[in-house]
N, C-alpha and C positions, 0 to 999 in steps of 0.2 A: 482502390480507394477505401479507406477506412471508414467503418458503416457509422452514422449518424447518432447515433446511438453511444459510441464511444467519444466523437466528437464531442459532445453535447455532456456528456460526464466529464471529462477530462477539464472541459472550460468551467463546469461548475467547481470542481476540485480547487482547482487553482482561485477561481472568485471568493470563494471559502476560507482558503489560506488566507488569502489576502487582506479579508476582512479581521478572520480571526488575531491575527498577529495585531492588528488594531485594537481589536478587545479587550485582548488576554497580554497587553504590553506590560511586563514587569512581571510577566508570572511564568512559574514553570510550566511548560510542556512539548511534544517533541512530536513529530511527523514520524511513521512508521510504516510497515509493510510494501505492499506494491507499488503505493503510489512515492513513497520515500527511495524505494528504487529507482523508479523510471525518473524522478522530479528531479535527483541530487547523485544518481548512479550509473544514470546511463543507463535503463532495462528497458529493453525493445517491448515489453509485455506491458499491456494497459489493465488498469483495472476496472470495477463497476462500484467501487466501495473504499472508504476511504478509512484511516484505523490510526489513533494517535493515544498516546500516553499524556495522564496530565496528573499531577503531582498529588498527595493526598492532601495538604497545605490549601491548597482551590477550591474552597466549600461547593457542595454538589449546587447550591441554588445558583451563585455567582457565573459558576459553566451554565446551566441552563438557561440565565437569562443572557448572558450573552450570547447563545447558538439561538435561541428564539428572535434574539434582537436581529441577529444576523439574517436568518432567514423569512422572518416577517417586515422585513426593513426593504424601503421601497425604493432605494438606493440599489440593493442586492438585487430586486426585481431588474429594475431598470439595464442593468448589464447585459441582460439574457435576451430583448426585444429583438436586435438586430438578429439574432436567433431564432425569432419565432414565438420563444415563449411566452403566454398569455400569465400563466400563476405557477406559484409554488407552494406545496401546500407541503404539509410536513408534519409528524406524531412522533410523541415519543414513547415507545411498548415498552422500555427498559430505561427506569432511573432510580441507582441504587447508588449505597455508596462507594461499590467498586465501579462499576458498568453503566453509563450514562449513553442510551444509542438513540439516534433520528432517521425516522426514514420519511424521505424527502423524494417526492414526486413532481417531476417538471412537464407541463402538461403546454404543448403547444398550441397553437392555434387552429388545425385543423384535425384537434382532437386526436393527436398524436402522443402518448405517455411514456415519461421514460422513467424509471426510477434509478436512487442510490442510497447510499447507509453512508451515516457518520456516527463512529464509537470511538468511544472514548474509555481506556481503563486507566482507574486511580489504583498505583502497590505502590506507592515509592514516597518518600519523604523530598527528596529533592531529586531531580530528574540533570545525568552529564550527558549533554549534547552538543552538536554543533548551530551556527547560526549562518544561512547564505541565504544565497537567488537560487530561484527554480532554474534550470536546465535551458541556455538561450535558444536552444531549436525548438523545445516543450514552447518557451514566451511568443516566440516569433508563430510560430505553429497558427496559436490564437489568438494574435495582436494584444498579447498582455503587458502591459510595463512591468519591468524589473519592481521586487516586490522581498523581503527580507521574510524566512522561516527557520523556526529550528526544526532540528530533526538529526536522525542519528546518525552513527558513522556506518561504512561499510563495516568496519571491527565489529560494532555494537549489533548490528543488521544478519552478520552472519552468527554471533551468537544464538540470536533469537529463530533465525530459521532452523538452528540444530535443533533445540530446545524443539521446537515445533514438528521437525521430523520424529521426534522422538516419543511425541506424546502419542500414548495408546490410542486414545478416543480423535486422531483427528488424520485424515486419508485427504490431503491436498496434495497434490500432484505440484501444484505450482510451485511448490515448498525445494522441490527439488530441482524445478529449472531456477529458481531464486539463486540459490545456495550454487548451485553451476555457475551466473553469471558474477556471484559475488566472489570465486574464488577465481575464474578466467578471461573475467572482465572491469574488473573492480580492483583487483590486485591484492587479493586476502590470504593472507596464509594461515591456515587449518592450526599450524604450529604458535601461530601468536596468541589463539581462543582454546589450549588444549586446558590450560586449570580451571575456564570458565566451564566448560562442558565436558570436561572429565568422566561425570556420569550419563551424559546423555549420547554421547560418540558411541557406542555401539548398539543402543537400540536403534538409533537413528540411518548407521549403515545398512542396520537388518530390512529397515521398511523401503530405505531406496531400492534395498535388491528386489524387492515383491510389487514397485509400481508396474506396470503394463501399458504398452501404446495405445492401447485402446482408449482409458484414463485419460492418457496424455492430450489425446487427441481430441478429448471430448470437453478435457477441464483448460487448457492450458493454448493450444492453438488458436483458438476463437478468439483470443486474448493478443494476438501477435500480427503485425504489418502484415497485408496480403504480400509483399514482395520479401518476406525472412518464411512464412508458414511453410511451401512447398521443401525448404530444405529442411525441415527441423520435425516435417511427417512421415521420413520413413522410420521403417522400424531400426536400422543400421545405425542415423543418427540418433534416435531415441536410446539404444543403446548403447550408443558411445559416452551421450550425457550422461546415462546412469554409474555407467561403467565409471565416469571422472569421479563423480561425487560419493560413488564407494569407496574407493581406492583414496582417496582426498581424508575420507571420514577414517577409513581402517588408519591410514597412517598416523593417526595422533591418538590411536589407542595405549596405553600402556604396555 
């Protein structure tokens, strides 16, 4: 059974979406990372955190009041009752003009707390994306009606996680079962993102060779259906995964 805890994020995620595309109607911005995965690509992998791009054009105040309206709006509340949840309480530690983040705590009724993060980075003049429905197993999951997001492509999705493999200063493991299921599940070819990440395909193979199962196991499994975890914890598998996304990255080296 999937712990309460992911539940309980997953459906906030989605209420979020939900709203937000009601907010921010006519404006650029795109669904990203994990939950852009799992919501539009199919990844077995949950997250606690949710991460979107929103265009520089979006003045920082405009995004603020409507992520305040959203999550002070008792509408939003109301969603979450049959849930349990009593309040939402939420701050925001980081609003600049690149980095606008909230972290939002769902605090149930018998004084049970769950938290999650919504960031937001503004780099881009205008933001190319796609527009759909979340994932009808994700909707059905948690009785949510079908509901319109943008968000990026698997193309766009595995550029970002090279880039991301590739950055010195960042050791997520996740980065590399991501980029795994976006190239043997998603149906991505390494060969169509070689000019985009030209210079990041080989630092990026170097750091997949250096993950260890231990990592894997500590960042990356807790995050995956108790009926896929038991296969995806040995060391055999764990190494066959790294082994794809090496081999995957070397080949569009020059």
């Amino acid at each position: 059974m999937t712990p309460l805890s992911f539940v309980l994020r997953e459906f906030f995620h989605l209420q979020f979406l939900r709203h937000l595309g009601l907010r921010l109607a006519g404006r650029d911005y795109a669904l990203k990372g994990g939950i852009a995965l799992r919501f539009f690509h199919r990844s077995a992998r949950m997250s606690e955190d949710i991460d979107l791009d929103v265009a520089s054009r979006v003045r920082r105040a405009t995004l603020q009041r409507a992520v305040d309206s959203i999550l002070g709006g008792r509408a939003f509340l109301a969603a979450f009752a049959a849930m349990g949840v009593s309040r939402i309480q939420f701050s925001r530690p980081k609003q600049t003009e690149t980095t606008q983040r909230w972290k939002i705590g769902l605090a149930m009724s018998r004084d049970v707390a769950f938290s999650t993060r919504v960031e937001f980075s503004r780099r881009r003049d205008r933001i190319e994306c796609l527009t759909g429905i979340p994932d009808a197993g994700v909707l059905n999951a948690h009785k949510v009606p079908p509901f319109a997001v943008r968000y990026y492509s698997a193309h766009d999705l595995a550029i970002q996680k090279i880039r991301a493999l590739a950055a010195p200063a960042r050791h997520a493991v996740r980065d590399l079962f991501d980029l795994d299921h976006l190239v043997t599940m998603a149906g991505v070819s390494l060969a169509d993102v070689r000019q985009e990440v030209k210079e990041d395909a080989e630092r990026a193979a170097e750091k997949a060779g250096r993950f260890n199962l231990k990592d894997f196991r500590a960042q990356v499994l807790p995050y995956l259906p108790e009926d896929l975890a038991p296969a995806c914890e040995t060391a055999g598998a764990f190494e066959d995964l790294k082994g794809r996304v090496e081999r995957a990255l070397i080949g569009i080296l020059p």
